[in-house]
NUTOR-352754 format. One record per residue (C-alpha): residue in three letters; x, y, z. Coordinates in steps of 0.5 Angstrom, whole numbers, padded with zeros to 4 digits. Layout:
// residues N
MIFI; Ala; X; Y; Z $
...
This chain:
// residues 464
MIFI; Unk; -0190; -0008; 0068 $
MIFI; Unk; -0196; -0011; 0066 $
MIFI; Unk; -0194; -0018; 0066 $
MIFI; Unk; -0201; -0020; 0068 $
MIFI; Unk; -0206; -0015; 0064 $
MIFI; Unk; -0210; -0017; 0058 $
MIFI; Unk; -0217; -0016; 0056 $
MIFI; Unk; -0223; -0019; 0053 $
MIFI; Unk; -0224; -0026; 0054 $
MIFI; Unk; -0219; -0030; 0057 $
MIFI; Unk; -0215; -0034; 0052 $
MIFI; Unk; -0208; -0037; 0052 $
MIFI; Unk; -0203; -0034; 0051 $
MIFI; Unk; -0205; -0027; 0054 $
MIFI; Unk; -0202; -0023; 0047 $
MIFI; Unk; -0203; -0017; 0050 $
MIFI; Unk; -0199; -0019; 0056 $
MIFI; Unk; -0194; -0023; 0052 $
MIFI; Unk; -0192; -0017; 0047 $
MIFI; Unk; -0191; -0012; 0053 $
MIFI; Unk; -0185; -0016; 0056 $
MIFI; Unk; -0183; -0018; 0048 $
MIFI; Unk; -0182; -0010; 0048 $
MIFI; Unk; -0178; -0009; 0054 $
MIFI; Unk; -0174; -0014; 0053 $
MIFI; Unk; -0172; -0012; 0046 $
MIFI; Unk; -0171; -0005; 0050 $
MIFI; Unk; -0166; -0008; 0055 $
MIFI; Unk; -0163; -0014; 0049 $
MIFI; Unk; -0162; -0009; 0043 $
MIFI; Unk; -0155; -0007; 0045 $
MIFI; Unk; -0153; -0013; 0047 $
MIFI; Unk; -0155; -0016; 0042 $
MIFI; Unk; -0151; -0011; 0036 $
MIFI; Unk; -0144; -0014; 0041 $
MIFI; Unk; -0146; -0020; 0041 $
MIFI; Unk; -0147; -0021; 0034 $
MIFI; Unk; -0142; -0017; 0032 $
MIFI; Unk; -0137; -0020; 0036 $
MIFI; Unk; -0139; -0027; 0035 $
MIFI; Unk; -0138; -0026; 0028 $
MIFI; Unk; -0131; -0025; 0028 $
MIFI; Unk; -0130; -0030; 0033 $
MIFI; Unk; -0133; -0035; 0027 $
MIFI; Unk; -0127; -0034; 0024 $
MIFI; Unk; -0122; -0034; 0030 $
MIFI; Unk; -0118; -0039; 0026 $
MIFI; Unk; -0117; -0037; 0019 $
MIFI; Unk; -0116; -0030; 0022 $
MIFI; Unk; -0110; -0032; 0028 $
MIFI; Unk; -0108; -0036; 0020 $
MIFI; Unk; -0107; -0030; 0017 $
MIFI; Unk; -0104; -0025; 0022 $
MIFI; Unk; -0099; -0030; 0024 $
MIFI; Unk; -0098; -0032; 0016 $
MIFI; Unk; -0090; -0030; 0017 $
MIFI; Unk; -0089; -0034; 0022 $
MIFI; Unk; -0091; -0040; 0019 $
MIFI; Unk; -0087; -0039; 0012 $
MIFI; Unk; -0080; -0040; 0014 $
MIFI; Unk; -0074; -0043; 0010 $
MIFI; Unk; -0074; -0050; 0011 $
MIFI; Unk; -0067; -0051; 0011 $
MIFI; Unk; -0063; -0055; 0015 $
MIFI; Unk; -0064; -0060; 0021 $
MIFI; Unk; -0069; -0058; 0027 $
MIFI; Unk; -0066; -0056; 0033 $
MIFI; Unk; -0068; -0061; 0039 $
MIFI; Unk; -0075; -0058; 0042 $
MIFI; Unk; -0071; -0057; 0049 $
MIFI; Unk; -0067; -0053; 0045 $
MIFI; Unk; -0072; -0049; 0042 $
MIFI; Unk; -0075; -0048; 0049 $
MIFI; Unk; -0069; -0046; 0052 $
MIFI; Unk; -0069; -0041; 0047 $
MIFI; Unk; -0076; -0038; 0048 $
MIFI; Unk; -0074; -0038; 0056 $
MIFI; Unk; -0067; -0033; 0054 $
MIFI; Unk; -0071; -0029; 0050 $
MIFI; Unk; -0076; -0028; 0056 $
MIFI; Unk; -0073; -0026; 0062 $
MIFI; Unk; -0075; -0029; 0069 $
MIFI; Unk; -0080; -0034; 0065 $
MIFI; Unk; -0082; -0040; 0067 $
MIFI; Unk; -0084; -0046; 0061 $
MIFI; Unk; -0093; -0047; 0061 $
MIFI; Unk; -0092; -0051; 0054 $
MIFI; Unk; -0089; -0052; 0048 $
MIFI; Unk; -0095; -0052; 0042 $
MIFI; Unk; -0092; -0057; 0036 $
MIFI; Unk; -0091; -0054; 0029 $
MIFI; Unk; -0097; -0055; 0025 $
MIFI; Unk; -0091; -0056; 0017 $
MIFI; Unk; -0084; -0056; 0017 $
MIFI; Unk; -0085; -0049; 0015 $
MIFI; Unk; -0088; -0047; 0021 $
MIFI; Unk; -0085; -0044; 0027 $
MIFI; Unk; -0086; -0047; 0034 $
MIFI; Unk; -0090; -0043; 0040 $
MIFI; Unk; -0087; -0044; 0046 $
MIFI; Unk; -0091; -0041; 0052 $
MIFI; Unk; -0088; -0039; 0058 $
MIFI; Unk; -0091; -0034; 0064 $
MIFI; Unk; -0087; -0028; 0067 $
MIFI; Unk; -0089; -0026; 0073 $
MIFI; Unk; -0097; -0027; 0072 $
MIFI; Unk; -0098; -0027; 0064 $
MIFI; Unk; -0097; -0032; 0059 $
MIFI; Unk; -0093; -0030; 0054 $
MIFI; Unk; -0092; -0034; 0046 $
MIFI; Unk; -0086; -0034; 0043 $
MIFI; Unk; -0085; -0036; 0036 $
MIFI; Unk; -0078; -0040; 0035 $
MIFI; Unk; -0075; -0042; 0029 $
MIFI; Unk; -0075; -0049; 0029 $
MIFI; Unk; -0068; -0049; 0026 $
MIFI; Unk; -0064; -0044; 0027 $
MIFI; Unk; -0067; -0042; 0033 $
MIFI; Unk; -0068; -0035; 0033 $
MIFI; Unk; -0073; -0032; 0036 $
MIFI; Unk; -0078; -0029; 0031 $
MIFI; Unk; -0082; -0026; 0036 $
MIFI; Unk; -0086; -0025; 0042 $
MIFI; Unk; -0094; -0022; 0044 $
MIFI; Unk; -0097; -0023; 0051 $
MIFI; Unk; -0103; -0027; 0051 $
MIFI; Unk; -0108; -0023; 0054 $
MIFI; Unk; -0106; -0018; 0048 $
MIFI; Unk; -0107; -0022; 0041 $
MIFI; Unk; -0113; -0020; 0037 $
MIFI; Unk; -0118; -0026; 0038 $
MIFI; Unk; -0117; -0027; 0046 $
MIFI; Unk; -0119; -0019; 0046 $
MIFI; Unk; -0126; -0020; 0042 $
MIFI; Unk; -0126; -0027; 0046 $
MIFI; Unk; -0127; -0022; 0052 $
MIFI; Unk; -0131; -0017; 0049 $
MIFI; Unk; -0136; -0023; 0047 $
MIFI; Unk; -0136; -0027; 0054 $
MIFI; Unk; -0136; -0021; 0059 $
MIFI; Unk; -0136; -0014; 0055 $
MIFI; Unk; -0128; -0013; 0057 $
MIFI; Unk; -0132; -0011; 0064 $
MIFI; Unk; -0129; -0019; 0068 $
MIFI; Unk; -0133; -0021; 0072 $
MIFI; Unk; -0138; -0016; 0073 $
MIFI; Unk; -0140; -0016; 0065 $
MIFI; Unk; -0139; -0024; 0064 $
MIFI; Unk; -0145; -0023; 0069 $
MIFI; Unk; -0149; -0018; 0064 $
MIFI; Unk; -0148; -0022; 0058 $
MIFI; Unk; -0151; -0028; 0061 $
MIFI; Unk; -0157; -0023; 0064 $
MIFI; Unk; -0157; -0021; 0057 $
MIFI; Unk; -0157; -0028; 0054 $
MIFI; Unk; -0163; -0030; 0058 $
MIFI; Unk; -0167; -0024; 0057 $
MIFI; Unk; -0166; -0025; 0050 $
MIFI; Unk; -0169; -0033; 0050 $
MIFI; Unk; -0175; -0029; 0053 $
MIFI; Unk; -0174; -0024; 0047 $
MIFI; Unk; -0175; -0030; 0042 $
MIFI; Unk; -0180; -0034; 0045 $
MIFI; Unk; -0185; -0028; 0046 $
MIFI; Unk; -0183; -0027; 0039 $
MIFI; Unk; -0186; -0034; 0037 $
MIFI; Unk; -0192; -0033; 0041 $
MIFI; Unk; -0193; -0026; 0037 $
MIFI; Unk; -0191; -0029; 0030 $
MIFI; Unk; -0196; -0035; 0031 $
MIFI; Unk; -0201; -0034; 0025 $
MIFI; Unk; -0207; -0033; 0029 $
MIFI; Unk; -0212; -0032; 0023 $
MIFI; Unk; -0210; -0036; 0015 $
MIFI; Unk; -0208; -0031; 0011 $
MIFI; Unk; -0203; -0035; 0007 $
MIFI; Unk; -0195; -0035; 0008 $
MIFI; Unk; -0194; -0027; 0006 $
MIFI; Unk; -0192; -0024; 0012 $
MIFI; Unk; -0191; -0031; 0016 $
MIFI; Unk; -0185; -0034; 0012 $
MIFI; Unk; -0183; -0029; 0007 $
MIFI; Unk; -0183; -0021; 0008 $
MIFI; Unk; -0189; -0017; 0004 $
MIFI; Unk; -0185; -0012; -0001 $
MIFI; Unk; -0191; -0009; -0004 $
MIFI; Unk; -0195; -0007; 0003 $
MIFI; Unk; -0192; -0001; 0005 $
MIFI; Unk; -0186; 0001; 0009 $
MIFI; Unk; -0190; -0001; 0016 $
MIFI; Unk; -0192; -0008; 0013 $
MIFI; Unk; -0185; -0008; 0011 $
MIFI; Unk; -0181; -0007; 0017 $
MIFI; Unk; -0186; -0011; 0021 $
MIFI; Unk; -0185; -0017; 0016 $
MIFI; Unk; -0178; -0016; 0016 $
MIFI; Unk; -0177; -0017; 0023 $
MIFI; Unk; -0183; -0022; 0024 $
MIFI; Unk; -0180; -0027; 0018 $
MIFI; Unk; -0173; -0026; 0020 $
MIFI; Unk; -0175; -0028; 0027 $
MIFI; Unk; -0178; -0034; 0025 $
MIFI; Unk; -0173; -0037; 0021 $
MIFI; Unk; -0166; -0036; 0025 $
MIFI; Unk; -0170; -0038; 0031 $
MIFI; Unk; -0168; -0044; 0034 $
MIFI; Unk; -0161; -0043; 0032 $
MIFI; Unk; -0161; -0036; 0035 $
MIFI; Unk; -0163; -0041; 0041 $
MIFI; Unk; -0158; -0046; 0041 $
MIFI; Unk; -0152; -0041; 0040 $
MIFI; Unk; -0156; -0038; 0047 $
MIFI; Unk; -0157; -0044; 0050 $
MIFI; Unk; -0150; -0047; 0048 $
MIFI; Unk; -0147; -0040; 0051 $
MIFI; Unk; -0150; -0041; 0057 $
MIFI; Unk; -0145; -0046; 0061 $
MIFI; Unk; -0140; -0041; 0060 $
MIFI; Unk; -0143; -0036; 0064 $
MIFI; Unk; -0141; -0034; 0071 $
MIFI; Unk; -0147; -0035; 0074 $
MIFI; Unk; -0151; -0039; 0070 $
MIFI; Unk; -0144; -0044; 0070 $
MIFI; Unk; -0144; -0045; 0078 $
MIFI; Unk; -0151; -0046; 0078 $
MIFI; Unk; -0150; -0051; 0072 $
MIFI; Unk; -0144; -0055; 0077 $
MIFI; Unk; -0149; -0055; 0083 $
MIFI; Unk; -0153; -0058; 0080 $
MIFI; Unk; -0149; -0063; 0076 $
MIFI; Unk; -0146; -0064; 0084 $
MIFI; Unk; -0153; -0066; 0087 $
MIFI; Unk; -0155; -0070; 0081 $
MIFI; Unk; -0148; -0075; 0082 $
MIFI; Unk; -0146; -0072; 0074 $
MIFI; Unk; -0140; -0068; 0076 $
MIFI; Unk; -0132; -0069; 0073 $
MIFI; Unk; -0127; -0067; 0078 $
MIFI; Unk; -0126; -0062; 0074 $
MIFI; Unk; -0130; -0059; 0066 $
MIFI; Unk; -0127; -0058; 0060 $
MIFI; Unk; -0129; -0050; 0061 $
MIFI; Unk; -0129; -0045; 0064 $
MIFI; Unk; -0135; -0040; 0068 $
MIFI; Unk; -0130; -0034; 0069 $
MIFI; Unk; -0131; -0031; 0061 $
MIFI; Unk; -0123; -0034; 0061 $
MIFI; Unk; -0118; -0031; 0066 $
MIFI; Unk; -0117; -0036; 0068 $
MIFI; Unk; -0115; -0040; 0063 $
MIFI; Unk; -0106; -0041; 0061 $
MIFI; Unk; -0104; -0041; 0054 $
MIFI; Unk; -0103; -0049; 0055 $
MIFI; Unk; -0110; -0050; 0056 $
MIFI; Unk; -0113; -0045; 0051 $
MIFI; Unk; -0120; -0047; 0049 $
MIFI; Unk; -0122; -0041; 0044 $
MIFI; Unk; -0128; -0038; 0045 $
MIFI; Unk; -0130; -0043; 0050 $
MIFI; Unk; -0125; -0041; 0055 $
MIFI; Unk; -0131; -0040; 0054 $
MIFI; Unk; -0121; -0049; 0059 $
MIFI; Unk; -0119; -0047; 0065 $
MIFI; Unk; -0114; -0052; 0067 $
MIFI; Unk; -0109; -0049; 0068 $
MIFI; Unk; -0103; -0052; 0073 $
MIFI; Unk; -0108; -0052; 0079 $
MIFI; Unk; -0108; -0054; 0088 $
MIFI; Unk; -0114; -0058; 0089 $
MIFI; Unk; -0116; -0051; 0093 $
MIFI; Unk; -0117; -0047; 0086 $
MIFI; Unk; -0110; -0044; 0087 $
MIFI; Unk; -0105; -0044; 0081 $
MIFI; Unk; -0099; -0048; 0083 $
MIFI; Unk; -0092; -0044; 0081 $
MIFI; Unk; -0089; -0047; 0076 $
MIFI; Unk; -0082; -0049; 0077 $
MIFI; Unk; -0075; -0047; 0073 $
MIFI; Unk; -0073; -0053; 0070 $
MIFI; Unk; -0066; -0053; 0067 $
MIFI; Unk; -0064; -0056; 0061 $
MIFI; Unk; -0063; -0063; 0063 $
MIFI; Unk; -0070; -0064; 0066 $
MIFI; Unk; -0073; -0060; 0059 $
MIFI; Unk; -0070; -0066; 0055 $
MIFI; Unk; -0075; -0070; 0056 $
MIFI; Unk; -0079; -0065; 0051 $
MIFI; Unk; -0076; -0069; 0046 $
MIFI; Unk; -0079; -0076; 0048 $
MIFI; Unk; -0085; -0073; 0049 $
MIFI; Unk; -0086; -0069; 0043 $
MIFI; Unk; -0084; -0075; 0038 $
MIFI; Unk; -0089; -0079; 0041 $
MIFI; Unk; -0095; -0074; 0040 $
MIFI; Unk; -0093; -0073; 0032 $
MIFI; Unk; -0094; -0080; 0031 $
MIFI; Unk; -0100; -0079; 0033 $
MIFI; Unk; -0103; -0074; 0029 $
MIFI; Unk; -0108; -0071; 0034 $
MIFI; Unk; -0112; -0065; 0031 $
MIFI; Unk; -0108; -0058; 0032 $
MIFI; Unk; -0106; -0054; 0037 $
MIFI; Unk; -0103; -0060; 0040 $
MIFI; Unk; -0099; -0057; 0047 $
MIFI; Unk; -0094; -0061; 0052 $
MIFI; Unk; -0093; -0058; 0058 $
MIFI; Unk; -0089; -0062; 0064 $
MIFI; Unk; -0093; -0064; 0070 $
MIFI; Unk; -0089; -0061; 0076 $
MIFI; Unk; -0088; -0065; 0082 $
MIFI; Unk; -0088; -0063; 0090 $
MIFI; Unk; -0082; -0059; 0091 $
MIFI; Unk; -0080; -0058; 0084 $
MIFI; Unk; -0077; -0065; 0083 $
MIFI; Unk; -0076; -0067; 0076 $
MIFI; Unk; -0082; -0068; 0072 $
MIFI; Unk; -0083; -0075; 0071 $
MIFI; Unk; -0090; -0074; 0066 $
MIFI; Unk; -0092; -0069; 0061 $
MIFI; Unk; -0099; -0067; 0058 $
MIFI; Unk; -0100; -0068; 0051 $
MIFI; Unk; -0107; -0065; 0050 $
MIFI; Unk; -0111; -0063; 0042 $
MIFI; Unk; -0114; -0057; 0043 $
MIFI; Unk; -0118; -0057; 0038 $
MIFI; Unk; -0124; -0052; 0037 $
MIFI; Unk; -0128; -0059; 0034 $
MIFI; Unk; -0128; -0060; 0042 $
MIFI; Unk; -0131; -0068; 0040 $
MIFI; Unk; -0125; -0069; 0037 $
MIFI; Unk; -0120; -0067; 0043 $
MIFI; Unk; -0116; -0072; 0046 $
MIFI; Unk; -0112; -0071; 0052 $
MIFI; Unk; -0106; -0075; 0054 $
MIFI; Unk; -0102; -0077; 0061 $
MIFI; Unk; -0094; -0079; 0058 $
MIFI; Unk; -0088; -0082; 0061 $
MIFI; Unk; -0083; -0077; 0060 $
MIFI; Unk; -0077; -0082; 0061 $
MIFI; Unk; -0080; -0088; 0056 $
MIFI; Unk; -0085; -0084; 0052 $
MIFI; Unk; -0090; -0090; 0054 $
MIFI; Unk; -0098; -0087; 0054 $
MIFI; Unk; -0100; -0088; 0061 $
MIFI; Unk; -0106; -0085; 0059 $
MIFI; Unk; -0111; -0082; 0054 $
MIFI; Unk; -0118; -0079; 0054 $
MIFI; Unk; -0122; -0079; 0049 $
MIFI; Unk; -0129; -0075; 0047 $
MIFI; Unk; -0132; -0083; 0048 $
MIFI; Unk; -0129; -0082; 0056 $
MIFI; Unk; -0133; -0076; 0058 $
MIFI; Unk; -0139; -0077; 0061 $
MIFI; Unk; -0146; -0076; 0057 $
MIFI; Unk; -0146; -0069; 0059 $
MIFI; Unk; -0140; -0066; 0057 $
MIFI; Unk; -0140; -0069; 0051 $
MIFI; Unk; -0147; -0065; 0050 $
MIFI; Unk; -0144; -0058; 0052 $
MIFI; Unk; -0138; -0061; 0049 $
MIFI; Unk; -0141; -0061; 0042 $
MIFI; Unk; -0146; -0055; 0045 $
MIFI; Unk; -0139; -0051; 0045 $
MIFI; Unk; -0136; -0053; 0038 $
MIFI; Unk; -0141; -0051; 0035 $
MIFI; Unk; -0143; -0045; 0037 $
MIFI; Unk; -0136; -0043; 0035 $
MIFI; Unk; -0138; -0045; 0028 $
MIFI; Unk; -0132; -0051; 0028 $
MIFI; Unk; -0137; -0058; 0029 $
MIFI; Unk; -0137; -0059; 0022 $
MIFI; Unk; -0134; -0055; 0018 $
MIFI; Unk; -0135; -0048; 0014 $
MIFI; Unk; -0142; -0050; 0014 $
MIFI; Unk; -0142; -0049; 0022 $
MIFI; Unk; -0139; -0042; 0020 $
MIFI; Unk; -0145; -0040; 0015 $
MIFI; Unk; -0150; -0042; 0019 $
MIFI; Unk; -0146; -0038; 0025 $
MIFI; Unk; -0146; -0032; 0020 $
MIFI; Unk; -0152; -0032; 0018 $
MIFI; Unk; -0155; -0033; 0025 $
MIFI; Unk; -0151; -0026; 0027 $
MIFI; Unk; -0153; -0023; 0021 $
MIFI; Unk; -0160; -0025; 0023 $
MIFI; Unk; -0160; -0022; 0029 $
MIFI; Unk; -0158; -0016; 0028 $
MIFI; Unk; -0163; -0015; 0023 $
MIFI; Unk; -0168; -0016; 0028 $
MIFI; Unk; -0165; -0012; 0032 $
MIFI; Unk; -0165; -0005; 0026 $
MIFI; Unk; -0173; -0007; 0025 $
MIFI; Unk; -0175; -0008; 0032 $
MIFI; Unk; -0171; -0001; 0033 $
MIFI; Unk; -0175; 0002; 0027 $
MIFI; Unk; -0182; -0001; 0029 $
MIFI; Unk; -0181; 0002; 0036 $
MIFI; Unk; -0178; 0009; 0033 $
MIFI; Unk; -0184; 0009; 0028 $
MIFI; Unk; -0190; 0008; 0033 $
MIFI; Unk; -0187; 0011; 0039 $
MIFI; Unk; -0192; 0019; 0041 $
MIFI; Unk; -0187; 0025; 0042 $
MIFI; Unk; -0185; 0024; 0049 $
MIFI; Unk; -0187; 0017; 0051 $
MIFI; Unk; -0183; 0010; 0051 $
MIFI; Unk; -0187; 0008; 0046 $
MIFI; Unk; -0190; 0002; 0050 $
MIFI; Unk; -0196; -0004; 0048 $
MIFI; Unk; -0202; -0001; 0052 $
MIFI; Unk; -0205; -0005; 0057 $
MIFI; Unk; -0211; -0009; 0057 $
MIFI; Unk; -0217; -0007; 0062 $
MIFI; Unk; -0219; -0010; 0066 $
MIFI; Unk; -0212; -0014; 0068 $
MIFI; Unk; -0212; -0021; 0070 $
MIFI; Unk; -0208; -0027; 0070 $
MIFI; Unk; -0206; -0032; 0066 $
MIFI; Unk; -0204; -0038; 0070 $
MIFI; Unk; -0200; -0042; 0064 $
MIFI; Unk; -0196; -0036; 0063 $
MIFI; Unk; -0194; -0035; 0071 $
MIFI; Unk; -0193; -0043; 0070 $
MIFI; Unk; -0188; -0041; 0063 $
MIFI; Unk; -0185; -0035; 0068 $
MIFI; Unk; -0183; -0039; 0073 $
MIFI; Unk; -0181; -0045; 0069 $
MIFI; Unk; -0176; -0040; 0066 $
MIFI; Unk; -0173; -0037; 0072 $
MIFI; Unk; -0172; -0044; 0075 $
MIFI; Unk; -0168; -0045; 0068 $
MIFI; Unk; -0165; -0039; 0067 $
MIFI; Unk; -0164; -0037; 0075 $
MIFI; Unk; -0161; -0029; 0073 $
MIFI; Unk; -0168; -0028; 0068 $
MIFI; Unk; -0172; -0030; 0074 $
MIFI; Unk; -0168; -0026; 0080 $
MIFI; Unk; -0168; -0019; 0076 $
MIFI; Unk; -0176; -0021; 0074 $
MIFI; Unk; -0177; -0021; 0081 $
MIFI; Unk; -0173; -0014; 0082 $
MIFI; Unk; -0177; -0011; 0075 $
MIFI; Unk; -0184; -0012; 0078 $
MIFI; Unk; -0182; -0011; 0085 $
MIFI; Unk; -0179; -0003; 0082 $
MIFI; Unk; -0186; -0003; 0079 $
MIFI; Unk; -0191; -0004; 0084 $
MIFI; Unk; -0188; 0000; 0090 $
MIFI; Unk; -0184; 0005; 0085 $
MIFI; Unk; -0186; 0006; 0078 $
MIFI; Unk; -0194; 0005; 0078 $
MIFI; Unk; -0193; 0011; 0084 $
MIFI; Unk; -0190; 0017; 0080 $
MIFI; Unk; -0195; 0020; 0075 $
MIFI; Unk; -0190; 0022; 0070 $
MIFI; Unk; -0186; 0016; 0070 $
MIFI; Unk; -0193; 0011; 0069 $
MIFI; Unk; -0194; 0015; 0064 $
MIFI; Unk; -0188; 0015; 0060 $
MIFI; Unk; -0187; 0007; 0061 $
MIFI; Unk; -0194; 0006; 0059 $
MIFI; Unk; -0196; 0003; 0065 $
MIFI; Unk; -0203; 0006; 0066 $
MIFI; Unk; -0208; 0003; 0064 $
């Protein structure tokens, strides 16, 4: 689509060719972007929403003993018939009810248990709880597989969409700040709008880019491409700390939000879950022992235990304690002795290697929670940004367009190349591998389709 062309005298950057491919981009990333945004939003405040949706759960009498925790399991297990145990999250105040997660058949189900009278309060299956929904609709559009992959075709169109706006911003003749740093209200609704999107650009930039960029290692094709190269470069862990499939895979016991986009589900060294065993109450006992090991220690919360199971479904002699934290440099995971309690293992951020603890800090703070309400605004104020640009950049085009054509930048005449920009392209595609394959395909369609079509050439502005 003209990537090449410019005119006049050669110069870096070719303009012209770079505000092209920033209105293509902007075609294709505008939708996405509205989702995105708006989604992420929501998402920012995961937290305090699942607080308040599950307020009557966590404001229960507190009369009486506590029950033992094996007994609170036993009783989410009655209540759900044909369950097996996948973990047991400690209550967060002595008002508050135990979550108990157990699998039916293929789906983890949360249970809510009075940690006294041991009534069962009620229950909701895990893929159907509001956040989990907005998870998905965030990290692959509510399409699995398929849409995960859109959403980082998208993201990485997007990255290209702030770049080239920075070119385009640059302030190329000294005209003072109006129009560069704040908005021109008095020029006219085009001076307006143009400011509006220029200025807003420039400010949420980098941080449009770090949510971006920190999203990426949650992506299913950029996530493998990540873990191939960790392989080769001797960086890789047995097993990361999220996920690359939008979070389908992931069990309750290892919820890691937004982040997934965890993944560490009970698996065999194949990849294939593990089935996990019926306990009976004597081989549950131990959740006592394990669960009053964990308060002492005062983990951040969620804090979940789940029982590692044996070969052929023999006692379980360790149980995992695991903080899953939103915060993830302050997760911790543990390895317990189920009959003495002794820690026979502790995992910390300081444990990790140098890579997961940057994705780590990566992901807490694009879910707004690496250090506090100020990480929250920032994600809002980012989301909102966004989808400001993406209301001006809609009208700039509406406003410029000519009845009956796309509206596209016109090419420069004559074309020409502009060597450190190929060189730039070829950087982004090496970098961001889906960017790079569908610029292929995009300039392919061109040259042996769209520039043959008379009508369409026209209509996409392609002809000179």
């Amino acid at each position: 689509m003209g990537f090449f062309s410019g005119a006049g005298r050669p110069r870096w950057p070719d303009y012209r060719a770079v505000w092209r491919w920033h209105f293509y981009a902007g075609l294709f990333c505008v939708p996405f972007v509205v989702v995105l945004s708006l989604s992420g939003a929501v998402y920012l405040f995961k937290a305090e929403l699942e607080a308040w949706s599950e307020r009557a759960y966590d404001q229960l009498e507190t009369t009486g003993p506590v029950a033992p925790v094996a007994a609170q399991i036993e009783a989410a297990l009655a209540a759900v018939g044909e369950s097996r145990l996948e973990g047991y999250e400690l209550p967060q105040a002595e008002q508050a009810a135990a979550r108990v997660i157990v699998r039916q058949g293929g789906e983890a189900v949360r249970v809510y248990v009075h940690p006294r009278s041991l009534a069962v309060l009620g229950s909701v299956a895990e893929a159907g709880r509001l956040m989990k929904t907005v998870f998905r609709l965030h990290g692959e559009l509510l399409l699995g597989k398929r849409g995960s992959m859109l959403v980082e075709l998208a993201a990485s169109w997007t990255i290209v969409l702030i770049l080239t706006g920075l070119v385009l911003w640059w302030p190329r003749h000294s005209r003072g700040a109006g129009g560069v740093l704040y908005p021109r209200l008095g020029g006219g609704q085009r001076i307006f709008w143009r400011d509006m999107h220029a200025v807003t650009g420039v400010w949420i930039s980098l941080l449009a880019l770090g949510l971006l960029v920190s999203g990426l290692p949650w992506a299913s094709f950029w996530g493998e491409y990540f873990k191939s190269v960790r392989r080769l470069t001797g960086t890789a862990l047995a097993r990361q700390e999220w996920s690359t499939d939008g979070g389908r895979s992931e069990t309750a016991a290892s919820e890691s939000g937004h982040a997934g986009h965890a993944g560490q589900g009970m698996t065999t060294s194949g990849g294939r879950r593990k089935e996990t065993p019926h306990w009976s109450p004597e081989q549950l006992a131990a959740a006592d022992v394990v669960a009053s090991v964990v308060r002492n220690l005062k983990l951040d919360p969620p804090v979940v235990i789940a029982p590692v199971p044996l070969a052929g479904h023999g006692v379980p002699e360790r149980w995992t304690a695991k903080s899953l934290t939103a915060n993830r440099p302050r997760r911790e995971n543990l390895v317990i002795d189920a009959r003495s309690g002794a820690i026979l293992s502790r995992e910390g951020f300081a444990d990790k290697h140098l890579v997961d603890q940057i994705v780590a800090v990566g992901i807490a703070a694009h879910e707004g929670r690496l250090f506090g309400w100020p990480n929250q605004l920032l994600g809002l104020l980012t989301a909102l940004g966004l989808l400001l640009l993406s209301v001006s950049g809609v009208v700039l085009w509406w406003r410029r367009r000519e009845p009956g054509e796309l509206g596209a930048p016109p090419p420069g005449v004559p074309r020409r190349r502009s060597w450190p920009l190929v060189a730039a392209v070829v950087g982004l595609g090496i970098l961001l591998p889906l960017f790079g394959l569908s610029l292929v395909a995009v300039l392919a369609a061109e040259f042996f389709l769209l520039r043959r079509i008379p009508t369409l050439q026209r209509w996409l502005g392609l002809a000179a």
